[in-house]
C-alpha positions as a Markdown table, in Angstrom:
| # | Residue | x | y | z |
|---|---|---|---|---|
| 1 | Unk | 37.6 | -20.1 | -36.8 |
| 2 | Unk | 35.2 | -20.5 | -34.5 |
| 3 | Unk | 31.4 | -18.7 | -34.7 |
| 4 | Unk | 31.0 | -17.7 | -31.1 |
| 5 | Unk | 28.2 | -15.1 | -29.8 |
| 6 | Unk | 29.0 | -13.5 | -26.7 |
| 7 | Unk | 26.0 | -13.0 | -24.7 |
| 8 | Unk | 25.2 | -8.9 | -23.4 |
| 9 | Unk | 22.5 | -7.9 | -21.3 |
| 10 | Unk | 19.6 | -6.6 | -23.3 |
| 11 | Unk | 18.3 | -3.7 | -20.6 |
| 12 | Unk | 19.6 | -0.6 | -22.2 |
| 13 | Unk | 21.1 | 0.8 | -19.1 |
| 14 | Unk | 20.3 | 5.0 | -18.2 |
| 15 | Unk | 18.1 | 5.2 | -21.7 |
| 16 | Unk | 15.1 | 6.2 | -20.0 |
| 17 | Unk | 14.7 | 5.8 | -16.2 |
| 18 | Unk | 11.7 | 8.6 | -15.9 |
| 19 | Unk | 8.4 | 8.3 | -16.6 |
| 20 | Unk | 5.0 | 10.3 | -16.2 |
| 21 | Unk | 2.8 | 7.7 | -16.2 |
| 22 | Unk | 0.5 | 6.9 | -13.2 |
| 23 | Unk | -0.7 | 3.9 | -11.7 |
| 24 | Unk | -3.7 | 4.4 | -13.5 |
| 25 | Unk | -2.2 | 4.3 | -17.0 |
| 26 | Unk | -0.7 | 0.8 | -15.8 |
| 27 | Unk | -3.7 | -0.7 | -14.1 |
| 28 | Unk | -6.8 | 1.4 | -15.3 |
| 29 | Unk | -9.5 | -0.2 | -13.9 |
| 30 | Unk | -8.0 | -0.4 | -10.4 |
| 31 | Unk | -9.8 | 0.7 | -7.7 |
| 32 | Unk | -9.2 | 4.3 | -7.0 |
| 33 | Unk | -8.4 | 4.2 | -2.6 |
| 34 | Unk | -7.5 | 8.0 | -2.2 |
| 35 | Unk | -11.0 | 8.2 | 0.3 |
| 36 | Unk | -9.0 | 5.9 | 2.8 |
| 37 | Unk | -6.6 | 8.9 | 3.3 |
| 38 | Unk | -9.1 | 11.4 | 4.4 |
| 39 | Unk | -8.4 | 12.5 | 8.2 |
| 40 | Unk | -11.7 | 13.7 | 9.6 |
| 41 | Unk | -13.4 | 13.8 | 12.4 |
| 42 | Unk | -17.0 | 12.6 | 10.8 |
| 43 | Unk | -14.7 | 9.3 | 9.8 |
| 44 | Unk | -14.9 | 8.7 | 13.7 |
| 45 | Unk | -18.2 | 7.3 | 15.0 |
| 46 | Unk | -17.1 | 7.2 | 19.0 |
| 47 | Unk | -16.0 | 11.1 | 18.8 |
| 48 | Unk | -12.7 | 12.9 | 19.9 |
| 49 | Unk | -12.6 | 11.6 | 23.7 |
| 50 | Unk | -13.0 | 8.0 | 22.8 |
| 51 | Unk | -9.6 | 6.9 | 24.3 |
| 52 | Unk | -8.4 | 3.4 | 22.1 |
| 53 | Unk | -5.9 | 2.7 | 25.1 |
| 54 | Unk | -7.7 | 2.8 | 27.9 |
| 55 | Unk | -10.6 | 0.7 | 25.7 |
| 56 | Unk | -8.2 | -1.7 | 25.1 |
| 57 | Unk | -7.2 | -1.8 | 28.7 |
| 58 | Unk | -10.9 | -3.2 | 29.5 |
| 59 | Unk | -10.9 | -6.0 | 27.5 |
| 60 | Unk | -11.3 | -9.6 | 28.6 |
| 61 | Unk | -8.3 | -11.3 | 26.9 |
| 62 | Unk | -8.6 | -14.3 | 28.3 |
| 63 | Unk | -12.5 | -14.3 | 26.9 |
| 64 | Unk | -11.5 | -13.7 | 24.1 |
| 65 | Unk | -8.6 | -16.6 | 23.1 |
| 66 | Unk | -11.5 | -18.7 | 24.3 |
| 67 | Unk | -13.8 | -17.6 | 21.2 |
């Protein structure tokens, strides 16, 4: 007779798939980023009609590979 082990996979499948735990609980002394979510206008130093397009539109590209 031959003493054999078959092998089985060792992650209990569907045991327990939820959790309450946060990211915090995992990596406490993370950096908490929640700030860089804020939408507001005071977050905006060149004001509501500062247009980002047309901005971009003036640039010297050409200047600017050169730097």
């Amino acid at each position: 007779m031959e003493n054999t082990i078959k092998g089985k996979c060792p992650v209990m499948h569907g045991a327990n798939t939820e959790t309450n735990n946060s990211v915090m609980d995992w990596w406490p002394k993370a950096l908490n980023l929640d700030i860089l979510h804020q939408q507001d206008t005071k977050t905006n130093p060149l004001g509501q009609d500062f247009n980002y397009k047309e901005e971009f539109k003036k640039l010297d590209l050409e200047a600017l590979k050169k730097i």
